[in-house]
C-alpha positions as a printed NumPy array, in Angstrom:
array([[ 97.379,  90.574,  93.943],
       [ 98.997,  93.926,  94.517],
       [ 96.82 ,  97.137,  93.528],
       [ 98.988,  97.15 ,  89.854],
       [ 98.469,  94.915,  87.787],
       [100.528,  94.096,  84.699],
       [ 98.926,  92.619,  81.774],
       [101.77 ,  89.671,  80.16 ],
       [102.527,  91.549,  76.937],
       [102.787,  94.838,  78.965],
       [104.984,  92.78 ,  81.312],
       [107.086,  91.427,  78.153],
       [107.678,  94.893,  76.996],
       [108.434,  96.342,  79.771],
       [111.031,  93.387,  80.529],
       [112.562,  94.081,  77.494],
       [112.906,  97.803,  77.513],
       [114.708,  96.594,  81.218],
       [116.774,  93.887,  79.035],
       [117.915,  96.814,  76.223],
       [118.783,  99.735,  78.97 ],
       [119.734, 102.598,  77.028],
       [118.595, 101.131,  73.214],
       [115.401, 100.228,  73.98 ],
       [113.368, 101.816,  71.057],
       [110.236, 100.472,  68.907],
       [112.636,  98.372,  66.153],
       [114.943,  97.02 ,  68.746],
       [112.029,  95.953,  71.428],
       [110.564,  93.884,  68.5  ],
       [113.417,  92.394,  67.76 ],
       [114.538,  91.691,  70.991],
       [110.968,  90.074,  71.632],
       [110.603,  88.077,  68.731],
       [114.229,  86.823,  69.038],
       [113.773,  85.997,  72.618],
       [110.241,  84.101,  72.424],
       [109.84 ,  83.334,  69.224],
       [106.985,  85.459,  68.859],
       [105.702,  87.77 ,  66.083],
       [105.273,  91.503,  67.917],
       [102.905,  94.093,  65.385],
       [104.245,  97.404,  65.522],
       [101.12 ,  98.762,  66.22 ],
       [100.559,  96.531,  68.89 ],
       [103.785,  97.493,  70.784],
       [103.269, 101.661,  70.113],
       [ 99.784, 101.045,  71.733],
       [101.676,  99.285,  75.004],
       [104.323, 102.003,  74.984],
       [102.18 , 104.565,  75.841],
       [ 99.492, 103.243,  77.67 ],
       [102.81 , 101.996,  79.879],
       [103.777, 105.892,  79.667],
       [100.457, 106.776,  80.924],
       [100.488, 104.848,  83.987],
       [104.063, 105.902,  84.844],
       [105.772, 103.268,  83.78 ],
       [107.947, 104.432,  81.07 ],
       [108.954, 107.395,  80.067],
       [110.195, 108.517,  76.859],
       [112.802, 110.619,  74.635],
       [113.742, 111.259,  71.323],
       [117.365, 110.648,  70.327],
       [119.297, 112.445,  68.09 ],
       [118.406, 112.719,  64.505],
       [120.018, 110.424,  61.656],
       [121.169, 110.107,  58.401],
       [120.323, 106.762,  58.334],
       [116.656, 107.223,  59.297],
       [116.118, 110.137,  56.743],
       [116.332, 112.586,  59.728],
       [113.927, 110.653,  61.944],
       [114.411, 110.969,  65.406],
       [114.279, 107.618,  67.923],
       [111.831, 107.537,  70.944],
       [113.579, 105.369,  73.709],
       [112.33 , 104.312,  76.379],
       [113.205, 103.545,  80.034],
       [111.81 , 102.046,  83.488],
       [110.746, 104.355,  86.259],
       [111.048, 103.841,  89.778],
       [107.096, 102.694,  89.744],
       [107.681, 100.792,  86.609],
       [110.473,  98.694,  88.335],
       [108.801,  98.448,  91.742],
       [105.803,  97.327,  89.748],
       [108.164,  94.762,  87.547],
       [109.662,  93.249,  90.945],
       [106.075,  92.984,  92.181],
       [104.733,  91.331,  89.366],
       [107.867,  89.182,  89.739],
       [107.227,  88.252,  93.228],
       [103.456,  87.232,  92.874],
       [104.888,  84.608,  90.086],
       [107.394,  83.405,  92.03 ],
       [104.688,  82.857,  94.651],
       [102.401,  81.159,  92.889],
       [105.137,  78.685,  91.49 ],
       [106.847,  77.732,  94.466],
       [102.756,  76.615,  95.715],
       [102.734,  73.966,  92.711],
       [103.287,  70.698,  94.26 ],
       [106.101,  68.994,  92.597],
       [103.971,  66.206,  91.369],
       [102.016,  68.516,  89.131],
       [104.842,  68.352,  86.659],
       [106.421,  65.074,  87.425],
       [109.275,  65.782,  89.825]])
């Protein structure tokens, strides 16, 4: 394995905050998530991933404009960096790697 390593929820947010480009914010990552796998995401949970992905350069953040809507509540959103999608296409190319090794009679083929 390369020196990052990605753990798979911090590789399923971060896939999704790729997925939602510019509307990638707490509500809509969960939804996206749980719509895509099926899966219940805690809010806590994903604010914990956010910004220990922040911390290692991953994401970065900014608030949007305010809203009406939201009682004057401001969104965070979120987006890749450059080291959060080099680490993405690394993470990608391990698995890859490791499924084209299966032997196709492993799965019935």
């Amino acid at each position: 394995m390369g020196k990052h390593h990605l753990g798979e929820f911090e590789e399923v947010v971060m896939l999704t905050v790729a997925i939602l480009t510019n509307d990638a914010y707490g509500f809509s990552i969960i939804e996206e998530m749980e719509n895509r796998l099926n899966r219940n995401v805690s809010i806590g949970a994903l604010q914990t991933v956010l910004r220990r992905l922040e911390k290692k350069g991953y994401l970065t953040s900014e608030l949007g404009e305010s809203t009406s809507i939201r009682g004057g509540k401001r969104k965070r959103f979120f987006t890749l960096t450059s080291s959060g999608k080099k680490v993405l296409q690394e993470t990608k190319e391990q698995r890859m790697g490791l499924w084209s090794a299966v032997p196709e009679f492993v799965f019935g083929k």
